[in-house]
C-alpha positions as CSV (number, residue, x, y, z in Angstrom):
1,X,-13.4,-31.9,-78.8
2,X,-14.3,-33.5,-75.9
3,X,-11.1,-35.5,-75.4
4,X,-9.0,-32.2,-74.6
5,X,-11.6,-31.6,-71.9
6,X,-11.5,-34.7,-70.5
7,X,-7.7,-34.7,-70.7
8,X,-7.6,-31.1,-69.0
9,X,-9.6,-32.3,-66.1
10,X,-7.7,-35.7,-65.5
11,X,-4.5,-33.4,-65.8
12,X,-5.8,-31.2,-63.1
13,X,-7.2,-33.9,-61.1
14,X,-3.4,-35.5,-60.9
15,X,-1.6,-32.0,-60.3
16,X,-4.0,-31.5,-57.5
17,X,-4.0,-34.8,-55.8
18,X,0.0,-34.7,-55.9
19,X,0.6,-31.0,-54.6
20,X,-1.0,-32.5,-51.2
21,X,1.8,-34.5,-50.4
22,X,2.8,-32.5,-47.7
23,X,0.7,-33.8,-45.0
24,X,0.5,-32.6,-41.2
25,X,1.7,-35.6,-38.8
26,X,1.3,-36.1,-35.4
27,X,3.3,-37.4,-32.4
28,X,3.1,-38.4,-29.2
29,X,4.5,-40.2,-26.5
30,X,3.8,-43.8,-25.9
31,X,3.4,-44.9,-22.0
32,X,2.5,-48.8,-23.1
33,X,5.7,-50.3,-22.3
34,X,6.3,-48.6,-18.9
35,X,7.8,-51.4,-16.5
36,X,10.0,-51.4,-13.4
37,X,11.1,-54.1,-11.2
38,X,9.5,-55.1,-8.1
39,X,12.8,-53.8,-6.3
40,X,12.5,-50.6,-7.3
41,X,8.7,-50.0,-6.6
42,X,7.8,-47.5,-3.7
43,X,4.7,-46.6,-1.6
44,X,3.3,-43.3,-1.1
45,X,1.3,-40.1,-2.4
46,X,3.3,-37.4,-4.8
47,X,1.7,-33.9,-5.8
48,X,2.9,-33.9,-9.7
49,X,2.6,-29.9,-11.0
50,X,2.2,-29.6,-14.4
51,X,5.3,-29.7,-16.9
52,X,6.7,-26.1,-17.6
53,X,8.3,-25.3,-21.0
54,X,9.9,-22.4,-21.0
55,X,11.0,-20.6,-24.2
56,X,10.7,-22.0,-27.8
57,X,9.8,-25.1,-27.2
58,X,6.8,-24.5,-25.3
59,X,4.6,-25.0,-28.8
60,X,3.0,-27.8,-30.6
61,X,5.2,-27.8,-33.7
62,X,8.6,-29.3,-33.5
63,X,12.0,-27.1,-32.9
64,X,15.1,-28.3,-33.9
65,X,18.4,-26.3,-33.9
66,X,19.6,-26.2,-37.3
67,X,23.1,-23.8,-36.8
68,X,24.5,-21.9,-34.0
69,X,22.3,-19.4,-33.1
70,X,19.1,-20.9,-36.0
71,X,16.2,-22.4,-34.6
72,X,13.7,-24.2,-37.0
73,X,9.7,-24.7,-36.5
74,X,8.5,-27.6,-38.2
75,X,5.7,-26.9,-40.8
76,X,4.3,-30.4,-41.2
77,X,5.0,-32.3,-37.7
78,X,3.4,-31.6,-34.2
79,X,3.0,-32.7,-30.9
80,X,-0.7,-34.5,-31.2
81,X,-1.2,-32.4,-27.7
82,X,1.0,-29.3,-26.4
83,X,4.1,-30.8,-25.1
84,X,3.4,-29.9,-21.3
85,X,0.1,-32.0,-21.4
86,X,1.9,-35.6,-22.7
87,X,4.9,-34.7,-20.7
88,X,2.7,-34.1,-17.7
89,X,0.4,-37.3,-18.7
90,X,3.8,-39.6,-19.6
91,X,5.3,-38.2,-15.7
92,X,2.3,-39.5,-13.8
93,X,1.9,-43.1,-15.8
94,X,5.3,-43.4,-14.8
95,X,5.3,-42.9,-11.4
96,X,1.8,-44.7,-11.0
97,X,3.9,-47.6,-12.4
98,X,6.5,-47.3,-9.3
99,X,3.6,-47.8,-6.8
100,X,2.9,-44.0,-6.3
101,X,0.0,-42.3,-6.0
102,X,-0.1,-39.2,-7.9
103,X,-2.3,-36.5,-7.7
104,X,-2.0,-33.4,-10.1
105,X,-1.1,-30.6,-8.0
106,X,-3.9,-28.2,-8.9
107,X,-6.8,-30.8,-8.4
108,X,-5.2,-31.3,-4.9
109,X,-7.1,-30.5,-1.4
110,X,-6.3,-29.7,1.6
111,X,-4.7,-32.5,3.6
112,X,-3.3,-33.1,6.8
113,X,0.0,-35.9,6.5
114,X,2.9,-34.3,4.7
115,X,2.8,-35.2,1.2
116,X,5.8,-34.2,-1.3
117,X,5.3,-31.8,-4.9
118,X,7.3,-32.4,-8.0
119,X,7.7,-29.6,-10.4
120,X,10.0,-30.1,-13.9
121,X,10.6,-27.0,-15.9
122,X,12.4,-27.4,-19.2
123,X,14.6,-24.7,-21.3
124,X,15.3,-27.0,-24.0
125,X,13.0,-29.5,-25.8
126,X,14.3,-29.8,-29.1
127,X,16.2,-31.8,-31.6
128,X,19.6,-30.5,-33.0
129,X,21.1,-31.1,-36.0
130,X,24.3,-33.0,-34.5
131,X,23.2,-34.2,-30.7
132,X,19.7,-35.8,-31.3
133,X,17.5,-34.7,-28.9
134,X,18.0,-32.1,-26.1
135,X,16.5,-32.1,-23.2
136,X,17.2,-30.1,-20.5
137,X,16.1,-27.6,-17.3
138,X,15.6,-28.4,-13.4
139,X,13.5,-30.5,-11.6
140,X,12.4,-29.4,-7.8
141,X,11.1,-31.7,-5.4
142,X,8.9,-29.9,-2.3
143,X,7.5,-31.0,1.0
144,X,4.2,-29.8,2.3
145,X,4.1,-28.9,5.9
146,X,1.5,-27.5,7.8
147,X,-0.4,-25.7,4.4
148,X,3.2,-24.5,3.6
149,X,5.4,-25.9,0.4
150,X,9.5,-26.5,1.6
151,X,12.0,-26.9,-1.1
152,X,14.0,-29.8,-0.2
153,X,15.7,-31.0,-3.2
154,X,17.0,-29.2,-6.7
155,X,18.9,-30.7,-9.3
156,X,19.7,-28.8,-13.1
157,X,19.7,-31.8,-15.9
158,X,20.7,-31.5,-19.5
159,X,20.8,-34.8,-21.6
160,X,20.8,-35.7,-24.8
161,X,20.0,-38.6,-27.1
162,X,21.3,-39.4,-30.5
163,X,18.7,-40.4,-33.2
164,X,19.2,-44.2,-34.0
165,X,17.7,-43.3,-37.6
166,X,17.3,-40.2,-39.7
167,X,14.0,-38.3,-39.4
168,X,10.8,-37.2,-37.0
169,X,9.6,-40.8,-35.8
170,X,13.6,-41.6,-34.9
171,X,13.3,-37.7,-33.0
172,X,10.5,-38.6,-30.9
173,X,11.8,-41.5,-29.8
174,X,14.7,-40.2,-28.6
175,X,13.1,-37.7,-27.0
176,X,11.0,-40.1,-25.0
177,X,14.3,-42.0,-24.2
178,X,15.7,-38.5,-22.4
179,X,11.7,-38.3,-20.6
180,X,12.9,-41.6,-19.3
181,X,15.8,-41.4,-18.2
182,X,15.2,-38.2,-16.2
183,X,12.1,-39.4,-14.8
184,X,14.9,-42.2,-13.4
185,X,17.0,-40.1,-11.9
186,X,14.3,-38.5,-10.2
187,X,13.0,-41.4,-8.4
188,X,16.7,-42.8,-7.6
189,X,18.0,-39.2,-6.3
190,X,15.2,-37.9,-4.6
191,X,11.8,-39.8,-4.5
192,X,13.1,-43.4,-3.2
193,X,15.2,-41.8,-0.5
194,X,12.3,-39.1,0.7
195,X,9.1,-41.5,-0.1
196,X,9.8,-44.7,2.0
């Protein structure tokens, strides 16, 4: 009699253990192997606003564009932080690399010297189903003057990455591979020509 019992319970033991399979991962952005060149280093102070999602994206789960028109929420894989915090953290380890000193806009003072502001807002942080990973909005790059904030420079990006292997790990490094490259084009079109 006491075999069926023992059975049951090693039975339900095994259905329960198994039925948890479908784990909650995290992600997030990985600013260890930041490097530039001594050439393309540059001196000065930069105001860095926080990274704006606007739309969809701005969420902690993973979206991906399945069809035309079909966006899907991932269930079991999030941001380990809300996508404007480690785009925000990734943008200032990045520029601190280049020489920069960067000070997040809202813990910034008063100061006299003209200093410049970055802002990046994105429309599109996603992966799709045939391009990778999307990434795209505008960046603005402002001067301060005198208390008062001067756009001087605008540019609309959209890139995308394809996936070098199926799955999320392959998604999130592509999407750190876009972060990059438009954090690039940033300091080549705007900051090494305005920051000397």
């Amino acid at each position: 009699m006491k075999l069926p019992i023992y059975l049951g319970l090693i039975s339900l033991l095994l259905i329960g253990c198994s039925s948890n399979q479908n784990t909650h991962k995290y992600y997030k952005f990985s600013d260890q192997n930041l490097q530039v060149s001594a050439t393309q280093k540059i001196a000065g102070h930069l105001y860095l606003e926080d990274v704006s999602i606007i739309g969809v994206s701005n969420q902690q789960a993973f979206v991906q564009y399945t069809k035309p028109n079909t966006v899907n929420i991932a269930r079991f894989h999030f941001w380990a932080e809300h996508p404007e915090n480690m785009l925000t953290q990734l943008t200032q380890s990045y520029f601190h690399t280049l020489g920069l000193t960067v000070v997040p806009r809202a813990l910034a003072g008063d100061v006299e010297k003209p200093l410049f502001s970055l802002k990046l807002v994105l429309n599109e942080f996603a992966g799709h189903y045939n391009k990778g990973a999307l990434l795209s909005g505008n960046w603005y790059l402002y001067k301060q003057e005198q208390g008062e904030l001067k756009l001087i420079q605008t540019q609309r990006f959209s890139l995308n990455s394809q996936l070098n292997k199926d799955g999320f790990e392959a998604l999130v490094s592509a999407h750190q591979e876009n972060w990059i490259k438009l954090l690039d084009t940033v300091h080549q079109e705007a900051l090494s020509t305005h920051l000397k």
